[in-house]
N, CA, C and O of each residue as an XYZ file, in Angstrom:
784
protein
N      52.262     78.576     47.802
C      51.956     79.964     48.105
C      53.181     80.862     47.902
O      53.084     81.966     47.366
N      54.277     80.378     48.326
C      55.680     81.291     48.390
C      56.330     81.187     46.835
O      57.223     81.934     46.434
N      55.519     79.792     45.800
C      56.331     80.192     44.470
C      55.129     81.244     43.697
O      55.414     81.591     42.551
N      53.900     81.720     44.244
C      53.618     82.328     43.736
C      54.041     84.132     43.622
O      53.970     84.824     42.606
N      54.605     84.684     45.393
C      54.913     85.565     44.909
C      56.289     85.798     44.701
O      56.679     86.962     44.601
N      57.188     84.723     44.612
C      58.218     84.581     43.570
C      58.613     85.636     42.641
O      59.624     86.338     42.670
N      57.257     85.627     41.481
C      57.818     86.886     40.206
C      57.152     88.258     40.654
O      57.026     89.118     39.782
N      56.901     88.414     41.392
C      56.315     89.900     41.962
C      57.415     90.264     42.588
O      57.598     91.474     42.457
N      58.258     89.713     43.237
C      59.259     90.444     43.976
C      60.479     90.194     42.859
O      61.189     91.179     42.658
N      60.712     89.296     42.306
C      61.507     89.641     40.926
C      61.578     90.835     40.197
O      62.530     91.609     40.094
N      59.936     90.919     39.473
C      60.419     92.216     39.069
C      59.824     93.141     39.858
O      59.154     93.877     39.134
N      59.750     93.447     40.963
C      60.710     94.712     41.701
C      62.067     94.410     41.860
O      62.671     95.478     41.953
N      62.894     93.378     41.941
C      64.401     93.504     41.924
C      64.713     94.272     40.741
O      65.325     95.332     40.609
N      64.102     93.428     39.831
C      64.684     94.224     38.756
C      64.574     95.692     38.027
O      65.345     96.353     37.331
N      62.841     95.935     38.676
C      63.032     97.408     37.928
C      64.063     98.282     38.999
O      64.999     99.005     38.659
N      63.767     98.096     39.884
C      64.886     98.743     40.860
C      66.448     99.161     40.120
O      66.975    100.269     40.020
N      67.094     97.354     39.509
C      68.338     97.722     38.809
C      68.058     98.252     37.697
O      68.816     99.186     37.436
N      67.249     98.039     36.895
C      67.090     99.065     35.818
C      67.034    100.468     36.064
O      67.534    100.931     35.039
N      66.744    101.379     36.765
C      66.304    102.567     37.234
C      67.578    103.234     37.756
O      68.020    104.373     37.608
N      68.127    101.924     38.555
C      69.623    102.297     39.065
C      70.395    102.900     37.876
O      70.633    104.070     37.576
N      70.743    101.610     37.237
C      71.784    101.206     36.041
C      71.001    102.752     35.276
O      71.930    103.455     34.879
N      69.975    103.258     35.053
C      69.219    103.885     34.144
C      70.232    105.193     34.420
O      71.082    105.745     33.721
N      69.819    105.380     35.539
C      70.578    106.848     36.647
C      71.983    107.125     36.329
O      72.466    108.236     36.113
N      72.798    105.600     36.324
C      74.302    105.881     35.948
C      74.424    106.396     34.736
O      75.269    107.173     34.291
N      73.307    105.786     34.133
C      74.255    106.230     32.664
C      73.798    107.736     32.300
O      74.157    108.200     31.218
N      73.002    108.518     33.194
C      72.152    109.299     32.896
C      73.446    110.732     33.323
O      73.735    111.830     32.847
N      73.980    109.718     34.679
C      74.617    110.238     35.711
C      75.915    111.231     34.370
O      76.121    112.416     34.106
N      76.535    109.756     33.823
C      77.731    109.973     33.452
C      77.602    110.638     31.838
O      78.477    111.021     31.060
N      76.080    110.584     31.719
C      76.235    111.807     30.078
C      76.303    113.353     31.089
O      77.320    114.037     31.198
N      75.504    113.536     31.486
C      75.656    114.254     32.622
C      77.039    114.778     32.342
O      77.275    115.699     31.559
N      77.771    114.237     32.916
C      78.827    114.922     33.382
C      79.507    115.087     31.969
O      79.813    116.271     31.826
N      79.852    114.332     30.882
C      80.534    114.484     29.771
C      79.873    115.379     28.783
O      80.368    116.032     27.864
N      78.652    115.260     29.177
C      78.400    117.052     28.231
C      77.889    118.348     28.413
O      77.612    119.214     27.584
N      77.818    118.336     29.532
C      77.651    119.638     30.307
C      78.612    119.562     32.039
O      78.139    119.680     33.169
N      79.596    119.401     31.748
C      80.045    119.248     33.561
C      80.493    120.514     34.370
O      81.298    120.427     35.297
N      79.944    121.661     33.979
C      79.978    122.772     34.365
C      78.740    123.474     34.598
O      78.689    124.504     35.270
N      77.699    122.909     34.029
C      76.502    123.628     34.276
C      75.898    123.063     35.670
O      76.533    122.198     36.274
N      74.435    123.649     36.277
C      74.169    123.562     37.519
C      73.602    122.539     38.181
O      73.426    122.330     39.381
N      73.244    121.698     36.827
C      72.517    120.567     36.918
C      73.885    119.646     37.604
O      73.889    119.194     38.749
N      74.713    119.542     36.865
C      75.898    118.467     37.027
C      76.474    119.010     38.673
O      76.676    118.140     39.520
N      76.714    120.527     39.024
C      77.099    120.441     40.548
C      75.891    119.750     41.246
O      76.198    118.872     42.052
N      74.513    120.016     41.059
C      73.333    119.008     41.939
C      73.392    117.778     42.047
O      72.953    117.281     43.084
N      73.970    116.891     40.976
C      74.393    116.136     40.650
C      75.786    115.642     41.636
O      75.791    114.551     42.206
N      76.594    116.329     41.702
C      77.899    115.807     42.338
C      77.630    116.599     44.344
O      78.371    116.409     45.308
N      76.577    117.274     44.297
C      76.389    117.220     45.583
C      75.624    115.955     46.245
O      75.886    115.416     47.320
N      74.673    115.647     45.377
C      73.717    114.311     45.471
C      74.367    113.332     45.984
O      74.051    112.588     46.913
N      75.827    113.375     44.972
C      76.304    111.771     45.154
C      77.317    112.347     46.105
O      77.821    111.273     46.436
N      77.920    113.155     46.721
C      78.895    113.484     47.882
C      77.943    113.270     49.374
O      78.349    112.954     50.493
N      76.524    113.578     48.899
C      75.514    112.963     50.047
C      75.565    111.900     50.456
O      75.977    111.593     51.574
N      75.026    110.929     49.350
C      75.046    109.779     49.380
C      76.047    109.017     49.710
O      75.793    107.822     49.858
N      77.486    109.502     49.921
C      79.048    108.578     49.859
C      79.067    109.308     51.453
O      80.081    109.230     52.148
N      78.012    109.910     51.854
C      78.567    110.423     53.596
C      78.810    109.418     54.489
O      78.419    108.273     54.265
N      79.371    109.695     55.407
C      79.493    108.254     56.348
C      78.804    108.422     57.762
O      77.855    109.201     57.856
N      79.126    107.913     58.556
C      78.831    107.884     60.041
C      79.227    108.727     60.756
O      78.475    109.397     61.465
N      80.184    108.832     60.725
C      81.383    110.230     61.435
C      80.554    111.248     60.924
O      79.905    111.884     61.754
N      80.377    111.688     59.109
C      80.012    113.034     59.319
C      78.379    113.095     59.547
O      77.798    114.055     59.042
N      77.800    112.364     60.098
C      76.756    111.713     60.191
C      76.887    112.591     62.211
O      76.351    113.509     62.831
N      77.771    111.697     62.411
C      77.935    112.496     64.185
C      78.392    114.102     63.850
O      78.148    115.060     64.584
N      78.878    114.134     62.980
C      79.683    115.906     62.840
C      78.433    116.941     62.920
O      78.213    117.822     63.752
N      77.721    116.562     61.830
C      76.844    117.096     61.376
C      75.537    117.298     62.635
O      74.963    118.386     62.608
N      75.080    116.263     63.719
C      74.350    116.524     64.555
C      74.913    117.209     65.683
O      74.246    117.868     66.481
N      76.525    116.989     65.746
C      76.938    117.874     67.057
C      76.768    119.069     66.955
O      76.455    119.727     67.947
N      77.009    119.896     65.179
C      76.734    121.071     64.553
C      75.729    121.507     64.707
O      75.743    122.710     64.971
N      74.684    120.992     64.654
C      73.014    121.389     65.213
C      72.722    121.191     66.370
O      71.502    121.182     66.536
N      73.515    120.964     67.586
C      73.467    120.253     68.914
C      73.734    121.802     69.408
O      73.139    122.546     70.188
N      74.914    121.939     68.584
C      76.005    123.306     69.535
C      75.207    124.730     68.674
O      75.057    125.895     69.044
N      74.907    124.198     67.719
C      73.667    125.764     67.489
C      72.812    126.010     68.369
O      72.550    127.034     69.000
N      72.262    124.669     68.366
C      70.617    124.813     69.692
C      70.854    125.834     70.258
O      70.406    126.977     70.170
N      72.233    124.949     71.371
C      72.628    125.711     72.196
C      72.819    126.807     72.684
O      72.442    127.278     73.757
N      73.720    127.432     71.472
C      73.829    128.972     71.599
C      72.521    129.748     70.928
O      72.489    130.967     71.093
N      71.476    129.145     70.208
C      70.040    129.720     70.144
C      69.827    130.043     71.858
O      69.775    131.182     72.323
N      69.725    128.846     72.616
C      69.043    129.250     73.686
C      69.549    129.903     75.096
O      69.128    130.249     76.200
N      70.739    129.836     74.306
C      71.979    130.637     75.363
C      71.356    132.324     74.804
O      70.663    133.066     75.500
N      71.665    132.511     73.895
C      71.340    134.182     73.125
C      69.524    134.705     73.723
O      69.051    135.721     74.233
N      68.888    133.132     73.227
C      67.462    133.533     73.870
C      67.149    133.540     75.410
O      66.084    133.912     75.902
N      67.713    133.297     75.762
C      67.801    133.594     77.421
C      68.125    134.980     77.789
O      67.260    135.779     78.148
N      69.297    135.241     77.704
C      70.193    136.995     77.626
C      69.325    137.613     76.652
O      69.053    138.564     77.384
N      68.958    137.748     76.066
C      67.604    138.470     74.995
C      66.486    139.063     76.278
O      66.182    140.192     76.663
N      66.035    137.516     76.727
C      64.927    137.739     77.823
C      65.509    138.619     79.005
O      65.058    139.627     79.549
N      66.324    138.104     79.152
C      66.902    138.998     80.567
C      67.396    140.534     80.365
O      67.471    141.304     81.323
N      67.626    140.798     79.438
C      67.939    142.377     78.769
C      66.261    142.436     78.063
O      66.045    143.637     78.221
N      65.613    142.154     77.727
C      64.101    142.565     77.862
C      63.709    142.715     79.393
O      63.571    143.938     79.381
N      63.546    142.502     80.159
C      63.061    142.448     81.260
C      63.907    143.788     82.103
O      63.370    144.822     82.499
N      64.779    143.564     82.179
C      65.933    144.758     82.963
C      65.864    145.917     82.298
O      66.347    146.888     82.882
N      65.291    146.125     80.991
C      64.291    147.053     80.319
C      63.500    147.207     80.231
O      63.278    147.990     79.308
N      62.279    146.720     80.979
C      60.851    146.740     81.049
C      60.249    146.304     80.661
O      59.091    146.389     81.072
N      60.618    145.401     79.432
C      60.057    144.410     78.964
C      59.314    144.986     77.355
O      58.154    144.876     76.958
N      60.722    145.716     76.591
C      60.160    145.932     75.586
C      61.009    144.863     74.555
O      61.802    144.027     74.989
N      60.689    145.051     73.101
C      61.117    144.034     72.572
C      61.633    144.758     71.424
O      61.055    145.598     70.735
N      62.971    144.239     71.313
C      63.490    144.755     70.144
C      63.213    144.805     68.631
O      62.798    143.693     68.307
N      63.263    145.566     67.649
C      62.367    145.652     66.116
C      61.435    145.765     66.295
O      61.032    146.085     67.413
N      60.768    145.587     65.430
C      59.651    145.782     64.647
C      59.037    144.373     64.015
O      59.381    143.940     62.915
N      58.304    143.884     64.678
C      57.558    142.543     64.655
C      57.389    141.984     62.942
O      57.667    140.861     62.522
N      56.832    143.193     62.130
C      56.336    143.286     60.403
C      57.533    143.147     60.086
O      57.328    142.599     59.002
N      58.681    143.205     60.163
C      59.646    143.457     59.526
C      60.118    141.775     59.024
O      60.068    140.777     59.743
N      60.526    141.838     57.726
C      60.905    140.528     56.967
C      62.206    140.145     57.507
O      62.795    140.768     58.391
N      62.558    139.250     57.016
C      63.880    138.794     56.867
C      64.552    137.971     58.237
O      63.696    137.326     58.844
N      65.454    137.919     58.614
C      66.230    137.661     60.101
C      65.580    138.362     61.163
O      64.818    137.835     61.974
N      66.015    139.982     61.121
C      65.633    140.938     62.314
C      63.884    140.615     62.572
O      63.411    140.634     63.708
N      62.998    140.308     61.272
C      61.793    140.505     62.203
C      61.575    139.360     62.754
O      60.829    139.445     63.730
N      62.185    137.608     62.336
C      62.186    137.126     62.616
C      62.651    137.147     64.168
O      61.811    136.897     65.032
N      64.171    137.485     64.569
C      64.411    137.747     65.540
C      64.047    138.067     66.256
O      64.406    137.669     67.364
N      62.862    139.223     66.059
C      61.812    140.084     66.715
C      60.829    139.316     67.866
O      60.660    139.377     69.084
N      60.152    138.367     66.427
C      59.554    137.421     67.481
C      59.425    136.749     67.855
O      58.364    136.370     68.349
N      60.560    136.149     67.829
C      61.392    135.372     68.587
C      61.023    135.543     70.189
O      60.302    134.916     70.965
N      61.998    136.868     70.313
C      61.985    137.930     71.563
C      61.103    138.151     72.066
O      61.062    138.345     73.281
N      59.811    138.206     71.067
C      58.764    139.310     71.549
C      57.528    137.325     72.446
O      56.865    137.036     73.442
N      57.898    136.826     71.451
C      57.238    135.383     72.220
C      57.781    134.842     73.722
O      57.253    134.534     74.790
N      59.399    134.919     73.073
C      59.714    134.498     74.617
C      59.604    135.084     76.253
O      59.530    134.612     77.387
N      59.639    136.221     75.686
C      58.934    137.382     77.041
C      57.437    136.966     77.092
O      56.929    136.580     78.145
N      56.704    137.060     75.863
C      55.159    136.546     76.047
C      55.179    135.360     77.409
O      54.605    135.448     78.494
N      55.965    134.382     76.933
C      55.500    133.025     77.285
C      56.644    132.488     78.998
O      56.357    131.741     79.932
N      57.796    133.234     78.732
C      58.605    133.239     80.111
C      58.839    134.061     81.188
O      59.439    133.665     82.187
N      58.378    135.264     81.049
C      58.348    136.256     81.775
C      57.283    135.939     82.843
O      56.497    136.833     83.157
N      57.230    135.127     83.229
C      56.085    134.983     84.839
C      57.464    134.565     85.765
O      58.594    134.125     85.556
N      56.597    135.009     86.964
C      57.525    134.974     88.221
C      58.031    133.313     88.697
O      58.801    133.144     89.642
N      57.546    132.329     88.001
C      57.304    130.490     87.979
C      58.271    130.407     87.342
O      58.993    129.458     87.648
N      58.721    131.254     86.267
C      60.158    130.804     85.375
C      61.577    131.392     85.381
O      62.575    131.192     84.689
N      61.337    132.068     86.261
C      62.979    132.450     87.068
C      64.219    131.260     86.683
O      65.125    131.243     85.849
N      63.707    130.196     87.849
C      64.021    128.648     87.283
C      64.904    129.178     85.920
O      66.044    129.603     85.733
N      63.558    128.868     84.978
C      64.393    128.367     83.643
C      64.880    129.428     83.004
O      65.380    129.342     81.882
N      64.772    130.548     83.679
C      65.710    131.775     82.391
C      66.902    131.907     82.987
O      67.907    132.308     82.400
N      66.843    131.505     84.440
C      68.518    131.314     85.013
C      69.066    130.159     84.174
O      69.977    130.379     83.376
N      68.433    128.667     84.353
C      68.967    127.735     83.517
C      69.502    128.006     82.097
O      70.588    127.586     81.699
N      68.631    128.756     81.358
C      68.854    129.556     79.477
C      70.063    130.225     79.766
O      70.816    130.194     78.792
N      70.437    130.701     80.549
C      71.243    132.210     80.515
C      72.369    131.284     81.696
O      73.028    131.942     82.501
N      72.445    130.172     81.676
C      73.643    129.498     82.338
C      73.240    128.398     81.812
O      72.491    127.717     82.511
N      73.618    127.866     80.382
C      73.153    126.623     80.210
C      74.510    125.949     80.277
O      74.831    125.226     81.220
N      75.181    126.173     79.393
C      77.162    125.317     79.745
C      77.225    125.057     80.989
O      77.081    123.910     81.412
N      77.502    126.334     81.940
C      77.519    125.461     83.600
C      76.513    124.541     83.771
O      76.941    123.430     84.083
N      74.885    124.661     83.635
C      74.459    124.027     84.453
C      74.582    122.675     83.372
O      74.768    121.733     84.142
N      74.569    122.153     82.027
C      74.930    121.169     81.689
C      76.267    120.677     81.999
O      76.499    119.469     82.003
N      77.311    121.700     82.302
C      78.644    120.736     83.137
C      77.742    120.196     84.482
O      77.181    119.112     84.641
N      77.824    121.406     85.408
C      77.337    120.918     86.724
C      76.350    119.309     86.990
O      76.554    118.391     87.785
N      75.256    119.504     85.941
C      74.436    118.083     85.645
C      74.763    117.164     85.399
O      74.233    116.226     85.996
N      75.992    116.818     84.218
C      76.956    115.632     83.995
C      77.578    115.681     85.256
O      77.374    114.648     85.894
N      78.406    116.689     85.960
C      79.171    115.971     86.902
C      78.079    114.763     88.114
O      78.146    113.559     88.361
N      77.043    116.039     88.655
C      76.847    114.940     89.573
C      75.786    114.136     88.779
O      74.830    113.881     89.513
N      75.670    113.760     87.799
C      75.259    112.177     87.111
C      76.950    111.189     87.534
O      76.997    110.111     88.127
N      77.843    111.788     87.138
C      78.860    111.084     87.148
C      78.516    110.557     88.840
O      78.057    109.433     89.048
N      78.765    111.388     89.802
C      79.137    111.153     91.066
C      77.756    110.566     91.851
O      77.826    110.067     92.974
N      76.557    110.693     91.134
C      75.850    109.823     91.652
C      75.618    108.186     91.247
O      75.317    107.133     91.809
N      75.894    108.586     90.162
C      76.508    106.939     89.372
C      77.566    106.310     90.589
O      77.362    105.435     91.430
N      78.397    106.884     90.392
C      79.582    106.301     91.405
C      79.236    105.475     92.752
O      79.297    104.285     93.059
N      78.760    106.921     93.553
C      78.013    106.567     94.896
C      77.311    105.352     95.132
O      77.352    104.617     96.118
N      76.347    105.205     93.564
C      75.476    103.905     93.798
C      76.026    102.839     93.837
O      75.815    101.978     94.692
N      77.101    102.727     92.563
C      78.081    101.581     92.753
C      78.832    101.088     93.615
O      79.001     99.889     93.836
N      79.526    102.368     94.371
C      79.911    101.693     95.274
C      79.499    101.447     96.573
O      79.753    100.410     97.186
N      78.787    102.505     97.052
C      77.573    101.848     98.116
C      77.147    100.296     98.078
O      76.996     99.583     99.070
N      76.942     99.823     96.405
C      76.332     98.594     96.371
C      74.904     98.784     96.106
O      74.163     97.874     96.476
N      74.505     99.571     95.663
C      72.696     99.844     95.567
C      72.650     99.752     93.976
O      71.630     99.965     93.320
N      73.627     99.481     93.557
C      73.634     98.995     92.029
C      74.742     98.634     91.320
O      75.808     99.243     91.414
N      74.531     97.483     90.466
C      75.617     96.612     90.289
C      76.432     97.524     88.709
O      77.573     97.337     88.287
N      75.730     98.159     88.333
C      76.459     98.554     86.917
C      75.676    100.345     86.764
O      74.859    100.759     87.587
N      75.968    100.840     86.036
C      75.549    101.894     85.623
C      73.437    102.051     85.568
O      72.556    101.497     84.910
N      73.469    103.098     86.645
C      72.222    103.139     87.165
C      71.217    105.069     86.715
O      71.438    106.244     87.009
N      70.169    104.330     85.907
C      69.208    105.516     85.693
C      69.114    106.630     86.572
O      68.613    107.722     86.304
N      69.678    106.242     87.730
C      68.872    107.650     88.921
C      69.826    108.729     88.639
O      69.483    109.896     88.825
N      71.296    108.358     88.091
C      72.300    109.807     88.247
C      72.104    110.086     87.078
O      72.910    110.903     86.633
N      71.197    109.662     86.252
C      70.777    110.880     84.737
C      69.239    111.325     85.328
O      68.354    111.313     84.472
N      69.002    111.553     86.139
C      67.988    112.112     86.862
C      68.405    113.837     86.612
O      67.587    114.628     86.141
N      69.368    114.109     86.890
C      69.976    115.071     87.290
C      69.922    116.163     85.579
O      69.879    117.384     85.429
N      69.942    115.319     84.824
C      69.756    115.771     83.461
C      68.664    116.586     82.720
O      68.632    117.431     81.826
N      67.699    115.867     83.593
C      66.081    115.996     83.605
C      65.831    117.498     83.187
O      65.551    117.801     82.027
N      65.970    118.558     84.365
C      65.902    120.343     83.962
C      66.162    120.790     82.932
O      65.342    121.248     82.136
N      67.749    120.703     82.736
C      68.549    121.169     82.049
C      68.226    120.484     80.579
O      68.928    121.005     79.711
N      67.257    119.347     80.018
C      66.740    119.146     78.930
C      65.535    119.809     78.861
O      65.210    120.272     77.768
N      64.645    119.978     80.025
C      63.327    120.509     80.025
C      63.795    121.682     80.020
O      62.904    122.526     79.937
N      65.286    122.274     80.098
C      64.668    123.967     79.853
C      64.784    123.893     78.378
O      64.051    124.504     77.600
N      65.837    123.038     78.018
C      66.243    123.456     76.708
C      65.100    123.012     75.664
O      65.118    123.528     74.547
N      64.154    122.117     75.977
C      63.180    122.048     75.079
C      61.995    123.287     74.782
O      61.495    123.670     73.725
N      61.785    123.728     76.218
C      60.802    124.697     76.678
C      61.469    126.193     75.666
O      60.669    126.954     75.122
N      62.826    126.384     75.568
C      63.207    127.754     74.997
C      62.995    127.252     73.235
O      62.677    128.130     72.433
N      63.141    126.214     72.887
C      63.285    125.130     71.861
C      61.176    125.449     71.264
O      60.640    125.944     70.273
N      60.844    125.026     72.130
C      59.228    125.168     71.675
C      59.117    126.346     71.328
O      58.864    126.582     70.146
N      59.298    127.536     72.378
C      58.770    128.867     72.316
C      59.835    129.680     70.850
O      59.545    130.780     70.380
N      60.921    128.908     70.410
C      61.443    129.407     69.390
C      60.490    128.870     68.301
O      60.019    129.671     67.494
N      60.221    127.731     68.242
C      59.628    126.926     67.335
C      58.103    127.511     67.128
O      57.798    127.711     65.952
N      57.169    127.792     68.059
C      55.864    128.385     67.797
C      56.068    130.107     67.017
O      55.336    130.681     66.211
N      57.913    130.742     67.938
C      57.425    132.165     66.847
C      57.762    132.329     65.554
O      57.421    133.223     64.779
N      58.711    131.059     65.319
C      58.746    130.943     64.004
C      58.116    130.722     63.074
O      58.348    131.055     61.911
N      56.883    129.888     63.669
C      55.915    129.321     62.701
C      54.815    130.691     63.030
O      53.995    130.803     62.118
N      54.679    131.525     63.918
C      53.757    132.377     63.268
C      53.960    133.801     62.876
O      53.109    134.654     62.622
N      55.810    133.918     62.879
C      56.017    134.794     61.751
C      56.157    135.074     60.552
O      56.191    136.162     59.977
N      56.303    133.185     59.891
C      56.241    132.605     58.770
C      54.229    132.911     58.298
O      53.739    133.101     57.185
N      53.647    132.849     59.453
C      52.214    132.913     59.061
C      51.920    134.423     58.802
O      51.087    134.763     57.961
N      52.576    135.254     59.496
C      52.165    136.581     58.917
C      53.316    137.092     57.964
O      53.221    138.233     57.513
N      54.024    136.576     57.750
C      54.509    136.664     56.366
C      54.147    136.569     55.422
O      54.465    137.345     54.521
N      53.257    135.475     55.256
C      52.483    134.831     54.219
C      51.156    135.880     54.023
O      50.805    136.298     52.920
N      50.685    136.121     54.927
C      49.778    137.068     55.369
C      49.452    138.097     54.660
O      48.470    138.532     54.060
N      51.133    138.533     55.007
C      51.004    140.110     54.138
C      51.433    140.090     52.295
O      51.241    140.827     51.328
N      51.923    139.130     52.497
C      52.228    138.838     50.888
C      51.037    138.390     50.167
O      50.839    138.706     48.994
N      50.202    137.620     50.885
C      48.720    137.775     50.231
C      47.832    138.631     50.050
O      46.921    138.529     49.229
N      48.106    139.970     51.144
C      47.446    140.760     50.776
C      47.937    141.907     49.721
O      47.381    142.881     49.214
N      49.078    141.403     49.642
C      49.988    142.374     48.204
C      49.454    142.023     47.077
O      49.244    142.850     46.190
N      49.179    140.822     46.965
C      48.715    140.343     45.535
C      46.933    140.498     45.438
O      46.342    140.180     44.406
């Protein structure tokens, strides 16, 4: 049974190296007769991708970690200067580009956080650094406590308990960015269909 599929996985080894080997050489006319045109930089970004490592592998997610962040740091103070204004929303909703995007952004997150139940989390948005220090610390110090009390022999789930909010706000400002994006992208589309 096993010498039969033997040559089936053969040649997939091999078209694989053919395709490879195909690419290099494709790679390196590429570059020797046009290595200035736009094809050949796509080309040398491709393979600067591909040669990435682990490190910029961590670089690269802390970079989108610490954007979140200040997304939902800005969208918090957005809400809270909507509200201490009555709750209007800045731009013009139709408007293309960043700003209308921005718009409703704003104009969702007041939709969807502005009840008297989410105090909570627009304090949490609009203090997220402290309250993610404050949360690591006492994870740290409830970790500790357990250990040495003796109520646990090694590093214990209950002091990332403490973590719990401070991810649920950041997902909750995280969603409500994520739904107005997708339906300002929909009336974008919208109106460009009705142009044509």
């Amino acid at each position: 049974m096993a010498a039969r599929w033997r040559p089936a996985r053969w040649r997939l080894r091999s078209a694989g190296f053919f395709r490879a080997a195909r690419a290099r050489s494709l790679a390196e006319r590429l570059k020797a007769l046009a290595p200035d045109s736009p094809e050949a930089g796509q080309l040398a970004a491709a393979e600067r991708w591909a040669r990435r490592g682990y490190w910029d592998d961590l670089r690269m997610r802390a970079a989108v970690a610490r954007t979140t962040g200040h997304d939902t740091e800005a969208q918090a103070r957005a809400l809270a200067d909507d509200l201490a204004g009555g709750g209007g929303s800045a731009g013009p909703l139709s408007a293309g580009g960043p700003a209308g995007r921005e718009a409703a952004v704003r104009a969702a997150t007041l939709e969807e956080l502005s009840g008297r139940w989410d105090a909570p989390v627009r304090w949490l948005g609009r203090n997220r650094t402290g309250a993610w220090v404050a949360a690591s610390l006492l994870c740290f110090l409830t970790n500790t406590v357990l250990r040495q009390t003796g109520l646990v022999d090694s590093l214990s789930l209950w002091g990332f308990l403490w973590l719990v909010p401070v991810l649920w706000v950041d997902r909750r400002f995280a969603a409500v960015r994520k739904r107005a994006e997708a339906r300002h992208l929909a009336r974008l589309e919208a109106e460009l269909a009705e142009r044509r």
